[in-house]
C-alpha atoms as a printed R data frame, in Angstrom:
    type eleno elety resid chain resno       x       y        z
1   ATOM     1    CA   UNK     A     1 -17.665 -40.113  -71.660
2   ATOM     2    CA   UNK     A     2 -18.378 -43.628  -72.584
3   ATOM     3    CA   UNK     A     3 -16.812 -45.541  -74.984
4   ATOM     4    CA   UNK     A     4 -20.198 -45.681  -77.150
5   ATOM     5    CA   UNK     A     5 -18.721 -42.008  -78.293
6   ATOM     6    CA   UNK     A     6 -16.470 -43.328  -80.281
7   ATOM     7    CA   UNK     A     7 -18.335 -45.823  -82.151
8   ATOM     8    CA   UNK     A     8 -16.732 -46.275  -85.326
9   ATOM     9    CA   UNK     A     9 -13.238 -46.285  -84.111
10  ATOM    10    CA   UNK     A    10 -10.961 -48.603  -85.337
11  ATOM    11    CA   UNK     A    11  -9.742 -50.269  -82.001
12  ATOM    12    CA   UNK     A    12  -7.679 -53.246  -84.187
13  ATOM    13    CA   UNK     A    13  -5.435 -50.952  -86.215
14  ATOM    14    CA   UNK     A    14  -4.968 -48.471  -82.769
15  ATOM    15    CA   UNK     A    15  -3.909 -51.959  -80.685
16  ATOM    16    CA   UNK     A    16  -1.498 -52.684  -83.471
17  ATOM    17    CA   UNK     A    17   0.003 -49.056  -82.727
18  ATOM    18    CA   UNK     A    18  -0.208 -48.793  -79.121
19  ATOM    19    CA   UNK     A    19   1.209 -52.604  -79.224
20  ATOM    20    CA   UNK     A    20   4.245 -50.924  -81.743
21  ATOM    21    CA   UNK     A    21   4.943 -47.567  -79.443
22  ATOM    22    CA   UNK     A    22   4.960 -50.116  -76.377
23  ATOM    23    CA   UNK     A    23   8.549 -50.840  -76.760
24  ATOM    24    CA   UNK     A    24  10.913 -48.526  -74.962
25  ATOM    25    CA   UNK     A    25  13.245 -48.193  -77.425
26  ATOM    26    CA   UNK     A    26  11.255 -47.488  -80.293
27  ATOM    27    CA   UNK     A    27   9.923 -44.793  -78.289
28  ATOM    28    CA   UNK     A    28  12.992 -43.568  -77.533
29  ATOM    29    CA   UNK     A    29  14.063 -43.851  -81.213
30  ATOM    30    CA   UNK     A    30  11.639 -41.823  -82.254
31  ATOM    31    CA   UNK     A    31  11.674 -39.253  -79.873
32  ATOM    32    CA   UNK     A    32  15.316 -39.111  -80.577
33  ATOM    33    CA   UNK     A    33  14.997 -38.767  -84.273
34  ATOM    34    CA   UNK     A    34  12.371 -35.458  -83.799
35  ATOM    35    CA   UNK     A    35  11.905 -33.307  -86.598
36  ATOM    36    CA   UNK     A    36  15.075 -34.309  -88.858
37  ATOM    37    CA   UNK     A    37  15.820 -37.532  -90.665
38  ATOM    38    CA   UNK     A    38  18.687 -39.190  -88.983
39  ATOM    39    CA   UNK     A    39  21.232 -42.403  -89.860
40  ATOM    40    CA   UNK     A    40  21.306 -45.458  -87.510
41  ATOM    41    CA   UNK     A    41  24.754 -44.137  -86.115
42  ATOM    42    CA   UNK     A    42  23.267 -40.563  -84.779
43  ATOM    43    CA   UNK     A    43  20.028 -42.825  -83.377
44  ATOM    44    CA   UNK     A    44  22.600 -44.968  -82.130
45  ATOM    45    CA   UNK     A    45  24.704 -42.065  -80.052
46  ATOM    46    CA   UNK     A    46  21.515 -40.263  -79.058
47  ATOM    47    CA   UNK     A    47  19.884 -43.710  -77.474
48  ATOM    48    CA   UNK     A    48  22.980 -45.730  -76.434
49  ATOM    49    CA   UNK     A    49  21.257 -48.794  -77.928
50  ATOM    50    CA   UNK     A    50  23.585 -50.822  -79.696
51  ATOM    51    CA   UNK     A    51  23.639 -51.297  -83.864
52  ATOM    52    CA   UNK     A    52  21.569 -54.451  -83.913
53  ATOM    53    CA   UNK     A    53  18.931 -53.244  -81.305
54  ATOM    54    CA   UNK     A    54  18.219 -49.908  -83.430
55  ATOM    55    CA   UNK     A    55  18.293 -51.568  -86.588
56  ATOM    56    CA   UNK     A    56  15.583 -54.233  -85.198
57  ATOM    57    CA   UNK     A    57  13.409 -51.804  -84.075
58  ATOM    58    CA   UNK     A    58  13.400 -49.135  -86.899
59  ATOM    59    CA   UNK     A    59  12.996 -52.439  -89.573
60  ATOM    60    CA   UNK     A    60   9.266 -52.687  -87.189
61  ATOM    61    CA   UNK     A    61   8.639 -49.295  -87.317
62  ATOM    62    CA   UNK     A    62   9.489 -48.962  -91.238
63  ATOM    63    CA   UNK     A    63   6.971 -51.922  -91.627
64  ATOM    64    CA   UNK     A    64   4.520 -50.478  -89.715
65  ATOM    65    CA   UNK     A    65   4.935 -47.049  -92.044
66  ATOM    66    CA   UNK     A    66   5.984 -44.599  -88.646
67  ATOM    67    CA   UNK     A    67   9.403 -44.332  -89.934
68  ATOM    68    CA   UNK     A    68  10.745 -44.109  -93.802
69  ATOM    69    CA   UNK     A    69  14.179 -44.628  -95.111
70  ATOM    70    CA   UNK     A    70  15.550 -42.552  -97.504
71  ATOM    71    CA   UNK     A    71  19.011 -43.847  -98.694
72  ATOM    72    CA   UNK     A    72  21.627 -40.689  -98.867
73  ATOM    73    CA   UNK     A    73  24.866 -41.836 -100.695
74  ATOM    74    CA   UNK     A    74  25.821 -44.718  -98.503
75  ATOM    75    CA   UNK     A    75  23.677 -44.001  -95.657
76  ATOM    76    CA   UNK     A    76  19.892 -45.124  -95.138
77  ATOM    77    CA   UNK     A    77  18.290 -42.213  -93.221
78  ATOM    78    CA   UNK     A    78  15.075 -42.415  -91.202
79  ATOM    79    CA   UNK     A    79  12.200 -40.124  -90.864
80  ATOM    80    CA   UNK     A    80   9.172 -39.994  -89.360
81  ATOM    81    CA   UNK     A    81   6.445 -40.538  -92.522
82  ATOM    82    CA   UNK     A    82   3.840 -37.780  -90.128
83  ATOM    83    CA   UNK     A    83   5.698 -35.353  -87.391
84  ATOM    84    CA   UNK     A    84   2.406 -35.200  -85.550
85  ATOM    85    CA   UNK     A    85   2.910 -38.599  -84.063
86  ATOM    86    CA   UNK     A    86   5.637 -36.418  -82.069
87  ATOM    87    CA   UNK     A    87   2.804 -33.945  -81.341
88  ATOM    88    CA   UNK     A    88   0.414 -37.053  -80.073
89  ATOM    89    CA   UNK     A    89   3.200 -38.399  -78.414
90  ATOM    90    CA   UNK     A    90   3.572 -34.792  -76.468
91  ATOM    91    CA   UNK     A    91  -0.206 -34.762  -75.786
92  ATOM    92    CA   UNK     A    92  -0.032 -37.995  -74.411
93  ATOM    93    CA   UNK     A    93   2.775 -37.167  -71.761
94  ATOM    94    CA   UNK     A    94   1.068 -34.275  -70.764
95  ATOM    95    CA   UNK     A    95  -2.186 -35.890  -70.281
96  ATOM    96    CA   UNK     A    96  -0.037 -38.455  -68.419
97  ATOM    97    CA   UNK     A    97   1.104 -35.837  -65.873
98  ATOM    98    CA   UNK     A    98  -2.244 -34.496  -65.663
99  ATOM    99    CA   UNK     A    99  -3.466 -37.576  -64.257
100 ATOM   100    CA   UNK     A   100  -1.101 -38.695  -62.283
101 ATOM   101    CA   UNK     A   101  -1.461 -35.375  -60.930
102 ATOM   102    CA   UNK     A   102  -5.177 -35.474  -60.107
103 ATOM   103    CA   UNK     A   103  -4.819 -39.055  -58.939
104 ATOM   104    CA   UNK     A   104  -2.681 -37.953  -56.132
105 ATOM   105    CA   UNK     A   105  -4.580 -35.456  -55.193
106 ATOM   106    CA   UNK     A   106  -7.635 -37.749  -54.961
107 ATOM   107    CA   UNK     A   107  -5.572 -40.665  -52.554
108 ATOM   108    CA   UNK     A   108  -3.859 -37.924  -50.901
């Protein structure tokens, strides 16, 4: 398939994106927060990364409109603003595998 497929798609905003997920922790931030909407101190004991480091990265991700905050009595907690990003995100591991996969089979 050639790139000439996909004519009209909108490389700059996907860059921004793929630039955002790059990080390692804010992958593993979201992939820790899944389906529920979680405070910085259960993102903080599921990723081991400390205060400032989760509070950095979910600040991007907020500004980049992945992740909301919704402020619970004295707690801000984050959500994903679309659970299929965790579905893309799956997609994307398994087409991962998949190649890596097929690539060893081809060198092998």
């Amino acid at each position: 398939m050639s790139i000439n497929a996909y004519p009209e798609l909108p490389v700059k905003e996907l860059t921004k994106v793929f630039k955002l997920l790059s990080e390692p922790s804010r992958l593993r931030i979201l992939c820790s927060m899944g389906l529920d909407c979680a405070p910085v101190s259960a993102i903080i004991a599921k990723t081991g990364l400390s205060q400032t480091n989760v509070s950095f990265h979910l600040r991007a991700l907020r500004e980049a409109g992945i992740v909301k905050g919704e402020r619970r009595g004295s707690y801000v907690f984050y959500c994903l603003y679309d659970y299929r990003l965790l579905d893309i995100l799956s997609e994307l591991e398994e087409w991962r595998d998949a190649s890596d996969k097929e690539y060893q089979k081809q060198i092998a």
